[in-house]
C-alpha angles and dihedrals in degrees: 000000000000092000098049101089111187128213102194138342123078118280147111118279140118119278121298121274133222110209110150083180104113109185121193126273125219123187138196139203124246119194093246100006126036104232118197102220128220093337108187111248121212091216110097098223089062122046091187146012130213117199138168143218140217130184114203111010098178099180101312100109095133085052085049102051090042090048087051087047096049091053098050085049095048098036085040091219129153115283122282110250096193152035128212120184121186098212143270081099094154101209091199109178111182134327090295098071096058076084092078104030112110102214129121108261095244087061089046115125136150096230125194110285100089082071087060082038094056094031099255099135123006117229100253084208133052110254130213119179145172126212125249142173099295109066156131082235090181095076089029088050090050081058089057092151096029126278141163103291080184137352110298089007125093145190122225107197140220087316133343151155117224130185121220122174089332096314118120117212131176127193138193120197131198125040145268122282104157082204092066111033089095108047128093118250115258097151108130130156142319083042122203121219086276098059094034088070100027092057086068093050116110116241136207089249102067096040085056088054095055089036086060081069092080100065077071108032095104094065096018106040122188105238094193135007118201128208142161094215122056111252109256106278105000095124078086105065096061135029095327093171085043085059105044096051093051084041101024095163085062084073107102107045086045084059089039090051087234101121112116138001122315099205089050089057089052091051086048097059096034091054100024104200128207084231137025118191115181127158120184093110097061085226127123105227140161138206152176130207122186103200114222095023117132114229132192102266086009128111120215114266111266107274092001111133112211090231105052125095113298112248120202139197118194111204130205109186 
C-alpha cells in the first residue's frame, strides 16, 4: 500500500504528497475491461503506471482479478498497478449483510469479497471503487468518508479525492433521486425497503464538496473522476445513434435530455477532469467533451472564454 497517498478519507498510507506535474494519460480498450496503458508517472521510483479499469463489479471481484491476470499473461505487458472499479461493488461480508443489499432476491449471491474480507485470499492489485445501486450499503455506510474495506481494496466514500503515484483521482459513489438530493441523511440500520434504497441516493452535500475542487483545479488538476451513474447529457457527445440501436429503450430520456445524472454534469464541467469513468447502464460507450466549446443548441460552458486553451474530458461510461 506505500504508493497509494490518500487526500482525504481514514485509512492507513504514507504522508501526503504535493506534485502540480499532470502528464498526460492514454487508454486503451480490452475486450471485457478498459485498461490505461504506460501512463507517466511524476514519482521518481516509477516512470509509469498501468491501471485498469472495471464498470459494474456485483459481487465478481475474484473473476475480475483472474481475468486481469490472465491478460497481462497472454499480452506478456508489464504488471497492472491499480484497480478501479465504477460501483455496484457489492462488499458482501458474511450472511448478515445481505440485510442491507438492495437487490431483488433472485439476483441475490454472496460473491467473492468476503474471502479478501477474512483474509482468505489478498487482492494482487490495488483496488479503488465507488459505490452504486447495488450495494451492502451497512460496511460501506461505517466508511462514510473512504476507508480499507480489506486489505489492497478501498473505499472511497460518498465522495473523495485520492492520490496514487502523482494521479489524482475523485470519486462519487451512489445515484441520482432528484427527491432526495436535497435531504439530509437520517438512514441507519436495520434499514426498510425505503432506506435501503435512499441510503444510496446522492446527495447535495457531497456534490458541494467535489465542486469545492474547482477553487484549485488550475494548479491541482483532477486526472480521472470516477462515478456509478453517466454524467447528464453526455450520450451527445459520442455515437448517440450507435447507442440507441444497441439500447433502443434508452430512446426517449436521451430526446428528453433526461439520461444521466445532472450533478454529475455539473462536476464534469466545474473540474473538469482529463478522464470520466462511470457503469450503471451495462453499455460500452465513449465519449469526448471540449470544455468551453460552443455548440448549436449548447450553451458555453459557465466562466469559459471562448478564446482561452481548449480543455478536454474523454468519458468511458
Amino acid at each position: 500500500l506505500k504508493d497509494a497517498v490518500m487526500e482525504s478519507g481514514r485509512g492507513r498510507g504514507p504522508p501526503n504528497q504535493n506534485n502540480n506535474t499532470r502528464p498526460p494519460i492514454k487508454f486503451s480498450i480490452d475486450k471485457d475491461t478498459t485498461v490505461i496503458e504506460e501512463i507517466p508517472s511524476p514519482s521518481p521510483d516509477r516512470p509509469s503506471v498501468r491501471v485498469a479499469v472495471e464498470g459494474c463489479c456485483h459481487g465478481e471481484l475474484e473473476a475480475i482479478y483472474a481475468r486481469l491476470q490472465r491478460l497481462e499473461r497472454e499480452k506478456e505487458s508489464p504488471p497492472i498497478d491499480l484497480l478501479i472499479c465504477c460501483g455496484d461493488f457489492q462488499s458482501l461480508r458474511n450472511l448478515a449483510d445481505f440485510h442491507s443489499l438492495a437487490v431483488p432476491h433472485k439476483f441475490r449471491a454472496m460473491g467473492s469479497f468476503y474471502k479478501y474480507y477474512s483474509g482468505e485470499l489478498v487482492a494482487p492489485y490495488l483496488t479503488l471503487f465507488v459505490g452504486g445501486n447495488h450495494e451492502a450499503s451497512q460496511p460501506l455506510q461505517e466508511l462514510f468518508y473512504g476507508g480499507w474495506v480489506a486489505p489492497n481494496i478501498y473505499y472511497m466514500g460518498a465522495s473523495s479525492v485520492v492520490n496514487f503515484c502523482g494521479i489524482r483521482i475523485g470519486g462519487v459513489s451512489g445515484i441520482y433521486k432528484n427527491h432526495d438530493y436535497r435531504r439530509g441523511r437520517a438512514e441507519k440500520p436495520p434499514f426498510d425497503n425505503s432506506s435501503m434504497r435512499s441510503i444510496y441516493h446522492v446527495r447535495n452535500l457531497e456534490v458541494y464538496r467535489m465542486l469545492c475542487l474547482s477553487n484549485s483545479i488550475q494548479s491541482t488538476p483532477l486526472d480521472i473522476m470516477i462515478s456509478h451513474d453517466w454524467p447528464q447529457g453526455i450520450e451527445q457527445h459520442g455515437d448517440t445513434q450507435g447507442l440507441i440501436r444497441r439500447k433502443p429503450y434508452f430512446q426517449r430520456e436521451i430526446q428528453q435530455n433526461c439520461l444521466g445524472s445532472p450533478p454529475n454534469n455539473e462536476m464534469l464541467r466545474a473540474l473538469k477532469p482529463k478522464w470520466w469513468f462511470a457503469a450503471h447502464l451495462h453499455v460500452k460507450f465513449r465519449a469526448q467533451l471540449v470544455h468551453g466549446k460552443t455548440e448549436q443548441g449548447s450553451m458555453p460552458n459557465s466562466g469559459a472564454s471562448l478564446s482561452q486553451k481548449a480543455q478536454v474530458t474523454d468519458l468511458v461510461p
